[in-house]
C-alpha positions in Angstrom: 20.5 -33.1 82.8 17.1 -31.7 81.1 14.2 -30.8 83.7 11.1 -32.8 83.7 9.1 -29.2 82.7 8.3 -29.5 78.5 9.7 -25.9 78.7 13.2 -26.9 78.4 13.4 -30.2 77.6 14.2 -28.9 74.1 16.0 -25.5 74.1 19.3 -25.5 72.3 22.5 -24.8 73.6 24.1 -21.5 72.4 25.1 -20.7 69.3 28.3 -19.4 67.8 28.1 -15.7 68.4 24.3 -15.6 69.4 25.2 -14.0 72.5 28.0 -11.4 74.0 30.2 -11.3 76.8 28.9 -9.0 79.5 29.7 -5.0 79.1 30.7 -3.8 82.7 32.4 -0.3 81.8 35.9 -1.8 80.9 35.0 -5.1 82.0 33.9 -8.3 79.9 32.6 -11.4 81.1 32.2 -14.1 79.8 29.9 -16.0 80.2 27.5 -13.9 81.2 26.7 -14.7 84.8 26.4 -12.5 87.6 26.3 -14.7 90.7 23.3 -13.2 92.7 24.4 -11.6 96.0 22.9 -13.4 99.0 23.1 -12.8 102.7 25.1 -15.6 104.6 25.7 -17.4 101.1 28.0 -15.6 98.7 31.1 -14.6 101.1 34.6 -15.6 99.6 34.7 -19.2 100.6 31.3 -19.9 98.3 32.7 -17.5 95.3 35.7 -19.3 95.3 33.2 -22.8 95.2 31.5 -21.3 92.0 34.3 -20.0 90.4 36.3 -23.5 90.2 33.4 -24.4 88.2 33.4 -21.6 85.8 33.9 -18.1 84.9 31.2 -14.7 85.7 31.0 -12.3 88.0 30.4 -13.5 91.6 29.3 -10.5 93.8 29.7 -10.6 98.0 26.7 -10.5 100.1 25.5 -7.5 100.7 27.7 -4.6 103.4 26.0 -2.2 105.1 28.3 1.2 104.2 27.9 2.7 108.0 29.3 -0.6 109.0 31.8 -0.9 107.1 33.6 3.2 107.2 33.1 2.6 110.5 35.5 -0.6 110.6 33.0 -3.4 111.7 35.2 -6.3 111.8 32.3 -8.8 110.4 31.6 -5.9 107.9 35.4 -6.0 106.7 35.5 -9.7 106.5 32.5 -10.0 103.9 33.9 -7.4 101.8 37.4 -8.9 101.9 39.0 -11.6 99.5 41.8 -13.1 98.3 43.9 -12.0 95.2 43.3 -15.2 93.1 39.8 -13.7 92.8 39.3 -11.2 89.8 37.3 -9.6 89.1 36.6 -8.4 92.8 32.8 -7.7 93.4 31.1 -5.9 96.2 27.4 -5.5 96.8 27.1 -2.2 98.7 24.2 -1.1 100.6 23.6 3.0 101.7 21.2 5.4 102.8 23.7 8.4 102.9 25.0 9.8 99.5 27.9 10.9 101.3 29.0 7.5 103.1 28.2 5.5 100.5 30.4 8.0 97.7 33.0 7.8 100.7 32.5 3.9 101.1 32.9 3.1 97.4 35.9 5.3 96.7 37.2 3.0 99.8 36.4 -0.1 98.2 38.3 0.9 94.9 41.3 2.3 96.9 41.4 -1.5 98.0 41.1 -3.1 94.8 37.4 -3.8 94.3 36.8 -4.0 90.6 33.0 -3.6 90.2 29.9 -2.2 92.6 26.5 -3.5 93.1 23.8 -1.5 94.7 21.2 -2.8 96.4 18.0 -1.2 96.4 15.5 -4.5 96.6 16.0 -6.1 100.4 12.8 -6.5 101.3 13.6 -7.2 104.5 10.3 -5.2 107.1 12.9 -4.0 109.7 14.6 -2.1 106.7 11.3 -1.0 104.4 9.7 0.3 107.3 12.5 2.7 107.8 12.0 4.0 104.1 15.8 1.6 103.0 16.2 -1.3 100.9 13.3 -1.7 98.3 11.6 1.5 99.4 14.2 3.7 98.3 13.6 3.7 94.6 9.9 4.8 95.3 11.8 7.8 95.8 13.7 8.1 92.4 15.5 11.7 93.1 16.7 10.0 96.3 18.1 7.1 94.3 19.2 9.5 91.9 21.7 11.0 94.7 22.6 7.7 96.0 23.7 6.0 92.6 25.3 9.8 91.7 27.4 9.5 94.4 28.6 6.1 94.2 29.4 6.7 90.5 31.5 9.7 91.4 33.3 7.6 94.3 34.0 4.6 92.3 35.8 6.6 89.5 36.2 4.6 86.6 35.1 1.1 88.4 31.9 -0.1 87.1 28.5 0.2 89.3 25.8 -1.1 89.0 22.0 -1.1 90.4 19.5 -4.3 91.5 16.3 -3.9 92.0 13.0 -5.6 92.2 9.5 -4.7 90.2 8.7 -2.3 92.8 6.6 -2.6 96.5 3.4 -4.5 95.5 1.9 -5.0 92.2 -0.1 -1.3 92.5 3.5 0.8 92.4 5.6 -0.5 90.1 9.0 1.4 90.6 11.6 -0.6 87.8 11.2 1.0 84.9 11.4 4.7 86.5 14.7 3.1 88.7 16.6 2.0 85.1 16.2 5.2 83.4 17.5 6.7 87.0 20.0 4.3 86.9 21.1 4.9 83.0 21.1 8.9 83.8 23.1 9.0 86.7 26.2 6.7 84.8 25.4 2.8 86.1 26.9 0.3 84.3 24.0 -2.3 83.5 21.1 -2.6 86.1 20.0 -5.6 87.4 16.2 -6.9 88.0 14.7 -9.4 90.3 11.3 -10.1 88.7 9.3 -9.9 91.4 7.7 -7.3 94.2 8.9 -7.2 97.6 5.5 -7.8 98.7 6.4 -11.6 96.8 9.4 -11.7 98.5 10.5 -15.5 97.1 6.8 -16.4 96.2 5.4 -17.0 92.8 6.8 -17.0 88.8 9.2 -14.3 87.8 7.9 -11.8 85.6 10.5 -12.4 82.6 7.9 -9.9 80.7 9.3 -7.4 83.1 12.6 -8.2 82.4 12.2 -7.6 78.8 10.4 -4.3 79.5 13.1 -2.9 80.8 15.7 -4.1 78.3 13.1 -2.2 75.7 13.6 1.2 78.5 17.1 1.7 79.1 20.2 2.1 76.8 22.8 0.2 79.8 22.9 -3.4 80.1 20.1 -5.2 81.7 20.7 -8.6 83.8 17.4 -10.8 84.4 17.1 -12.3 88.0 14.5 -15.2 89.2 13.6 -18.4 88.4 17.3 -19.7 86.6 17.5 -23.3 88.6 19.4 -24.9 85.4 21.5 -23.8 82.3 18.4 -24.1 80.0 16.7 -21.3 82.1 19.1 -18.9 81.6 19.5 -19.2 78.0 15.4 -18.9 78.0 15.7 -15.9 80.1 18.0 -14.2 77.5 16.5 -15.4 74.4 12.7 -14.6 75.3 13.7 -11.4 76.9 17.3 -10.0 74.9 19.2 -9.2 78.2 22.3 -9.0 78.4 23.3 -11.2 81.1 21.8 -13.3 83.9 22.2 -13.3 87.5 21.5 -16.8 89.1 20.6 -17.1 92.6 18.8 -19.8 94.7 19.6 -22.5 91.6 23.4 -22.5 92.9 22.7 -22.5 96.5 22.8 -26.6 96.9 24.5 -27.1 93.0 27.2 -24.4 92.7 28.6 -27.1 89.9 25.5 -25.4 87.9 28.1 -22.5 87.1 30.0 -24.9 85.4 26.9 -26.1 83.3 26.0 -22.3 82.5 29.1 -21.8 81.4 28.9 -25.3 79.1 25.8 -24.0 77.7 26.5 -20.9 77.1 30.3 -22.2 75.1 28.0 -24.9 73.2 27.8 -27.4 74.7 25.5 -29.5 77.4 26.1 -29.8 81.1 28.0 -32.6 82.8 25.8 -35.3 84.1 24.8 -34.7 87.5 26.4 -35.7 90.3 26.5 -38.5 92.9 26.7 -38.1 96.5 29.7 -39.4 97.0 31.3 -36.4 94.6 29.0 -33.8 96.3 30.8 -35.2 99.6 33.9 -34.5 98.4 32.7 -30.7 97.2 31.5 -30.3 101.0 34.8 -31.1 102.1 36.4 -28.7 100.3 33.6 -26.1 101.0 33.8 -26.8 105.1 38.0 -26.3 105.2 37.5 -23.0 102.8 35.2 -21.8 105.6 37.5 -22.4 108.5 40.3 -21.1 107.2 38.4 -18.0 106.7 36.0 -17.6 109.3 37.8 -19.6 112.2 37.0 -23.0 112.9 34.5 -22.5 115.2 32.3 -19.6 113.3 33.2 -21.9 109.9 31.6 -25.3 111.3 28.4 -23.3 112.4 28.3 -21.7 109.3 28.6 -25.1 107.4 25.8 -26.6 109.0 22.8 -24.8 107.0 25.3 -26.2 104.1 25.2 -29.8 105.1 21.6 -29.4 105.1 21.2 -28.1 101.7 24.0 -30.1 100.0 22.0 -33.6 101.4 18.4 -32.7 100.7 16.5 -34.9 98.9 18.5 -37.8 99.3 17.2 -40.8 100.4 17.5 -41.6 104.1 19.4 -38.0 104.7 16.7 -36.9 107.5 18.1 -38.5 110.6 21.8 -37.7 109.1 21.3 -33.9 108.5 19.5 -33.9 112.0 23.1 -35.1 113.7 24.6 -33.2 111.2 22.9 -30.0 112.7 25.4 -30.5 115.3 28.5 -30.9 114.0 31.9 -29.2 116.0 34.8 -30.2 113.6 35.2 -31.0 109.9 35.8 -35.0 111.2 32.4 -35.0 113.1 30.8 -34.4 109.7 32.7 -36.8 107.7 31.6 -39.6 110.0 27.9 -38.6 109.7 27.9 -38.7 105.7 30.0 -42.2 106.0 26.6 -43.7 106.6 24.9 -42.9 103.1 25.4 -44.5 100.0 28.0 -42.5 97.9 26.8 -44.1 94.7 23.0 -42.2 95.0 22.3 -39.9 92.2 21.4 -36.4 92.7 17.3 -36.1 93.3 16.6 -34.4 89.9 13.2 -33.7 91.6 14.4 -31.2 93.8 16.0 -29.3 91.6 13.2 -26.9 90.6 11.4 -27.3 94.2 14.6 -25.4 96.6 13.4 -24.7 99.4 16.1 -22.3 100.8 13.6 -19.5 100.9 10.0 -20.5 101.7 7.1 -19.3 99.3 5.0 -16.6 101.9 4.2 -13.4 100.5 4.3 -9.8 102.5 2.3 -6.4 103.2 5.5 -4.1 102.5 5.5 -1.8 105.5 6.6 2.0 104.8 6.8 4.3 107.0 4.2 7.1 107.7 3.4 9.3 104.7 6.1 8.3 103.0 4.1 7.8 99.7 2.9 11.7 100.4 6.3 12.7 98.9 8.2 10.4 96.3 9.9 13.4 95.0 11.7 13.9 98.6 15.5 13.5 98.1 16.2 13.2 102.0 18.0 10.1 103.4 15.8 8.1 105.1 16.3 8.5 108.9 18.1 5.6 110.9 15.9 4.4 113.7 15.5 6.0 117.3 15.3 3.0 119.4 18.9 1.9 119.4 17.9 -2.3 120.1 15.7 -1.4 116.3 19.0 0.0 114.6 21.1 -2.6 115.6 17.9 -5.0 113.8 18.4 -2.4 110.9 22.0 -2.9 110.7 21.9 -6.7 111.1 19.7 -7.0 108.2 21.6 -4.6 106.1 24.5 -6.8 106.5 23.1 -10.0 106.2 22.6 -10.8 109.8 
């Protein structure tokens, strides 16, 4: 399948040799995809999805390290997995050097193979509180953080994502990857755009490609991969060493096996009917139930059956019943009435609309530009019906 944009309706698939498996510390992969950590997305049932169709790193959603030292069942259950997935990947999320050094010497102890920090939710409830993408304005305080999640982890890999910085007027990446590099991360990660863009906008490739020309340690370019013939742009315009795909796999996660295609040499499958994406929800809806429950599974699968039928033609009045599904047989009967034959709308492929296109005024809290060379923890919030918003939205809720 080639996009309709003249951008890659002629880029060549990969070469022999013209680019690496990914260098994590002692871990290769190959290709090299990252599988971008999203809340209420990228829990096992969905890594197991991707990984049938081909090889990378997939990463959890992201856990909130109070949350999960302190045993929160929902916590546990997004950093858990199963042992046919290797290599086991956590996205970890702390303010406090010493829970998160505790929480990722935890997380090894269990079998977790490779760390991923966050420091780009742009989520207000969080920035406001001086976490998530504010934290790098600070670079001694990320300094601590990644310190001491290198020293927990041991030998296991960690890495860093980030975004370009707050706004457009303080740019924080470049300073956050030579942090990064310093303090012993194993690659850093960058989401080309500001959390004032939130979702909005082109990524800033350019960026990407700064930092690779910054840092010694692998760099991954995030934003704007929606097919195999982005990715292989991404790396060749900017000479990163790996790409992490988000939002493109959130209604195709059969695009990991066409990354993987490209990247061996060869072109993607062709794309898929709706009669075989049926099938994939099928699979995808008992994966959930058998891991969630069947009653927290079906919820969750509902926001899937909407974004597994968009586009489709007559799928308004099914996804609206299909809002409401209680049991995996409720939904089969409701996607009995399209035509299984239909073709994948190649028009929505570039136009997902998972994540709307607003923009943001980053909120931080007061003065805290007064002193980026602070080191102190950010403190949690007084008003206990605010922290349990903080926590929520430091693990996905």
């Amino acid at each position: 399948m080639r996009a309709a944009l003249s951008e890659n309706e002629t880029v060549p698939v990969a070469r022999p040799g013209e680019f690496a498996p990914l260098r994590l510390g002692p871990l290769a992969a190959w290709p090299p995809i990252v599988l971008a950590p999203m809340a209420g997305v990228t829990n096992y049932p969905f890594r197991t999805i991707c990984r049938e169709f081909g090889a990378g790193v997939y990463v959890s959603e992201m856990i909130n390290a109070r949350g999960f030292l302190e045993g929160n069942h929902r916590t546990r259950l997004l950093a858990s997995s199963r042992p046919d997935e290797s290599p086991r990947s956590v996205q970890v999320y702390g303010h406090d050097p010493g829970e998160v050094g505790d929480m990722a010497r935890a997380l090894v102890d269990d079998g977790v193979a490779h760390l991923d920090m966050n420091f780009g939710c742009p989520v207000p409830k969080v920035t406001r509180h001086g976490g998530g993408a504010a934290i790098p304005v600070k670079p001694r305080l990320l300094a601590r953080l990644v310190r001491a999640a290198v020293r927990g982890a041991g030998g296991v890999p960690v890495t860093v994502k980030v975004r370009k910085g707050i706004d457009d007027a303080l740019l924080t990446y470049l300073d956050a990857g030579r942090v990064a590099e310093a303090e012993g991360a194993a690659a850093i990660g960058l989401h080309a755009r500001t959390a004032a863009q939130l979702y909005s906008g082109a990524a800033d490739w350019d960026a990407v490609g700064a930092l690779k020309q910054t840092v010694r340690i692998p760099v991954l370019g995030n934003g704007d991969v929606w097919e195999c013939w982005d990715a292989l742009r991404l790396m060749r315009a900017t000479g990163c060493d790996g790409v992490i795909v988000g939002r493109g796999c959130l209604r195709r996660p059969w695009l990991c096996g066409g990354l993987a295609q490209a990247f061996d040499g060869g072109g993607p499958d062709p794309q898929r009917t709706l009669g075989t994406i049926v099938a994939l929800m099928h699979r995808h809806a008992a994966l959930l139930v058998e891991f969630f429950g069947e009653q927290n599974g079906i919820r969750q699968m509902r926001k899937w059956c909407a974004w597994y039928t968009a586009g489709f033609q007559r799928s308004a009045a099914a996804r609206a019943d299909l809002m409401r599904i209680t049991t995996i047989a409720d939904m089969t009967a409701i996607l009995a009435r399209l035509d299984p034959h239909e073709p994948f709308p190649l028009k929505t492929v570039r136009h997902n609309r998972v994540k709307d296109n607003r923009v943001q005024r980053v909120t931080l809290p007061g003065g805290y530009l007064d002193a980026r060379d602070d080191d102190t923890p950010p403190p949690e919030p007084d008003d206990p019906a605010e922290r349990r918003a903080w926590d929520a939205a430091l693990d996905g809720g």
